[in-house]
C-alpha positions in Angstrom: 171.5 -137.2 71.9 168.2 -136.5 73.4 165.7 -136.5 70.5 161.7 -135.2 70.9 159.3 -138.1 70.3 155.5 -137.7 68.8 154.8 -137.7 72.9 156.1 -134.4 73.2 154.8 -132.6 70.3 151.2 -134.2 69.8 148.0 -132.2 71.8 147.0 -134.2 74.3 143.4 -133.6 74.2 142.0 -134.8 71.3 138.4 -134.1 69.7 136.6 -137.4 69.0 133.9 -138.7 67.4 131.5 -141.9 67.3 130.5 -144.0 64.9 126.8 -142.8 64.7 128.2 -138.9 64.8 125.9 -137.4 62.5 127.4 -135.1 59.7 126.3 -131.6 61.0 127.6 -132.6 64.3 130.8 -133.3 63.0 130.8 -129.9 61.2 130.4 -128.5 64.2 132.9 -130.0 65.9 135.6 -129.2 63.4 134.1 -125.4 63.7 133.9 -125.5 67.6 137.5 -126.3 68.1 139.2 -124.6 65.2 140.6 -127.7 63.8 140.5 -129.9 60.1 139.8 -133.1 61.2 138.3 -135.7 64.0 139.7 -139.1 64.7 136.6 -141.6 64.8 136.7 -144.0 68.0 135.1 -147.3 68.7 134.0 -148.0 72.6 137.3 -148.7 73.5 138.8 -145.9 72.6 139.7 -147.3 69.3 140.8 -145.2 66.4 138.9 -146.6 63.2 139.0 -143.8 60.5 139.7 -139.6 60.5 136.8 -137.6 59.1 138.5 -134.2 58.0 136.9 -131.6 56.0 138.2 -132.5 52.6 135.7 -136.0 53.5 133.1 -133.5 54.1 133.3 -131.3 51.2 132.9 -134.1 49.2 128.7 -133.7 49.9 128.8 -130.3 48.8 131.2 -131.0 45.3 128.9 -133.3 44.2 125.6 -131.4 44.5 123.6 -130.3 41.0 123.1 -126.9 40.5 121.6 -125.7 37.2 123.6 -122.9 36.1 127.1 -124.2 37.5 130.1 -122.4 36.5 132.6 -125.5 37.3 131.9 -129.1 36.3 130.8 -131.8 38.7 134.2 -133.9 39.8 134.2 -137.6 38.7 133.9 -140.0 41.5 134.7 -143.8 42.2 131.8 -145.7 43.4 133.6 -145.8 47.2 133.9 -141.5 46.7 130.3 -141.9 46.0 128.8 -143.3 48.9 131.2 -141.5 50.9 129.4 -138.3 49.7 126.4 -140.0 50.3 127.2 -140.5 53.9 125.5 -138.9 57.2 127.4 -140.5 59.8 131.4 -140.4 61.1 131.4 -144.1 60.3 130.1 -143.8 56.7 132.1 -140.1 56.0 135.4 -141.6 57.5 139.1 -142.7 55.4 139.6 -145.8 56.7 141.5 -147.7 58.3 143.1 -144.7 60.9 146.8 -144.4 60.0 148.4 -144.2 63.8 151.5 -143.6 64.7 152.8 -144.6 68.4 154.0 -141.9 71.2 157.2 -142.9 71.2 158.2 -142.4 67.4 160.8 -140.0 66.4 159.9 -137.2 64.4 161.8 -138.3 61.0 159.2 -141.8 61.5 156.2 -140.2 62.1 157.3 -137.6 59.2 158.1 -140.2 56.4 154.6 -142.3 57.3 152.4 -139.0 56.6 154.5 -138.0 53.6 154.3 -141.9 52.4 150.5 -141.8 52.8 149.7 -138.3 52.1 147.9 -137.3 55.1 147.9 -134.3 57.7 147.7 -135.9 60.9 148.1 -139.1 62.8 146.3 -140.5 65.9 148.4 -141.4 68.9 147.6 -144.3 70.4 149.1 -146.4 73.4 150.0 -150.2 73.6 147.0 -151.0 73.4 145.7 -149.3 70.5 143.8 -146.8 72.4 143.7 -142.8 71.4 146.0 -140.9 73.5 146.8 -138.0 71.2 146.8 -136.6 68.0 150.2 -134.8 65.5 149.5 -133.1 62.7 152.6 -131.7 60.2 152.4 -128.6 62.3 153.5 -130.0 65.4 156.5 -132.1 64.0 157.8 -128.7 62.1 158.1 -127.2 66.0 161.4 -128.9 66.4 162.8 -126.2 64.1 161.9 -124.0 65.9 164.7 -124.7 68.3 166.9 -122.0 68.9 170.6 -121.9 67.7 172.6 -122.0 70.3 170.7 -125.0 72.2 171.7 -127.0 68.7 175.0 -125.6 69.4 175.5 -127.1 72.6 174.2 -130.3 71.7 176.6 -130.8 68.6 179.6 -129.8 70.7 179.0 -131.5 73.2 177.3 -133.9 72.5 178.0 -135.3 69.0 181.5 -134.0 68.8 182.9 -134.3 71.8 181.3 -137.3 73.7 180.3 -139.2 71.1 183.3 -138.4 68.9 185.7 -137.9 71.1 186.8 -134.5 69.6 189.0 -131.9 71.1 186.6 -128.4 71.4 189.8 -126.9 69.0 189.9 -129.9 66.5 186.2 -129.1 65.0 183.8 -125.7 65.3 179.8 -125.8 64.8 178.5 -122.3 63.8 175.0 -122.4 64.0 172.6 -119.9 62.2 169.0 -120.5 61.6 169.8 -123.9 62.0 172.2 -124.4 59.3 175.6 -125.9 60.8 178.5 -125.4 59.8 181.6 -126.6 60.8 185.5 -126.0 60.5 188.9 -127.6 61.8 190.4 -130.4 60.9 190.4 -134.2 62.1 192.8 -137.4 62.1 191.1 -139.3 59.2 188.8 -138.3 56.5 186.5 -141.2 57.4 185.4 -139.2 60.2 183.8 -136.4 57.9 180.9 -138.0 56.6 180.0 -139.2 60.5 180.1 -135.9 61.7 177.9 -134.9 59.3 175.5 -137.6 59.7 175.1 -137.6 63.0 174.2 -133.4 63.0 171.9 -133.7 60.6 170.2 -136.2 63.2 170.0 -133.2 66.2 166.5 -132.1 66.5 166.3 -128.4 64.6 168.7 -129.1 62.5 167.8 -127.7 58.4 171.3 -128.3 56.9 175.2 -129.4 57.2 178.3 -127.7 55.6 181.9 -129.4 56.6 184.7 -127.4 55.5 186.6 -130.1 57.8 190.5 -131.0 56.7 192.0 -134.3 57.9 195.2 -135.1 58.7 195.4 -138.4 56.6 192.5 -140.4 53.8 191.6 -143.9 54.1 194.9 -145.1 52.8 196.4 -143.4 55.4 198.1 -141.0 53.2 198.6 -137.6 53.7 196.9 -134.9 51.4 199.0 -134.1 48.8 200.2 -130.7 49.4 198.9 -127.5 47.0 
């Protein structure tokens, strides 16, 4: 099975900033290019931090204004500078959470969803920006069409991998749910068909209405 890779779904041309990238400059940045967020680089290329707007906001929520209808949030001490910042290096979360271009999409998925974040910087071996994947990107792979996850379960999962007869097992394929029917030698063979589906890029669910021929004993089903 051919699975995508961060490398093929992260934009290539990434928005940067310095360390000494003043505030409104940022702001215009994010504004310029229609996106959230800007990885901040050293000299080498170097991802250190992400500013993104939430980082920015953060000046503006903690403003006084006299006749405010909603309440000033409560800050840390670290949220406090922060606000206090002008520059990427003083506005920036840090360290920048990276992810490497040759990730799957399930790794690169469970490390934002671990850390709670939007995006990750690409970088190469060594350590240097080469792109940038936000949740977005890694939600393309469902956008694959049916019948391309099809082909790859028949062919690929059932009968290379497998070693299934096309008339032992069926994939039907709708909106990427699979769904499959037949029958196989042993029931222990169920549960690996289904795990190995749910591993082909696109794919949003698995149904096996799969009978076998004989259980782990290697006993029949009883008969209805």
């Amino acid at each position: 099975m051919q699975h995508r890779t961060v490398a093929d779904l992260m934009s290539h041309d990434v928005v940067r900033a310095r360390r000494d990238t003043p505030f409104k400059e940022i702001v215009e940045l994010l504004a310029d290019n229609g996106i959230t967020a800007v990885p901040v680089v050293d000299e080498l290329d170097h991802p250190l931090g992400v500013v993104s707007e939430a980082d920015l906001l953060r000046k503006c929520s903690t403003r006084s204004e006299p006749f405010s209808r909603t309440p000033k949030p409560h800050l840390e001490a670290w949220e406090r500078a922060k606000a206090e910042g002008a520059t990427a290096e003083e506005l920036m979360t840090a360290p920048a959470l990276c992810a490497r271009a040759d990730w799957t999409v399930p790794e690169a998925a469970r490390l934002m969803a671990l850390r709670n974040v939007k995006r990750l910087p690409v970088v190469d071996e060594a350590d240097r920006l080469k792109g940038i994947v936000s949740r977005g990107d890694l939600l393309r792979v469902f956008l694959r069409r049916d019948d391309a996850i099809r082909d790859e379960i028949t062919k690929d999962v059932l009968q290379r991998t497998l070693q299934l007869a096309p008339s032992d097992v069926t994939a039907e394929v709708h909106e990427g749910r699979v769904t499959h029917r037949g029958a196989v030698e042993a029931s222990s063979l169920i549960p690996i068909i289904e795990r190995l589906c749910r591993h082909v890029d696109g794919v949003v669910s698995v149904s096996a209405h799969i009978g076998y021929r004989f259980d782990a004993s290697g006993k029949a089903p009883a008969e209805k």
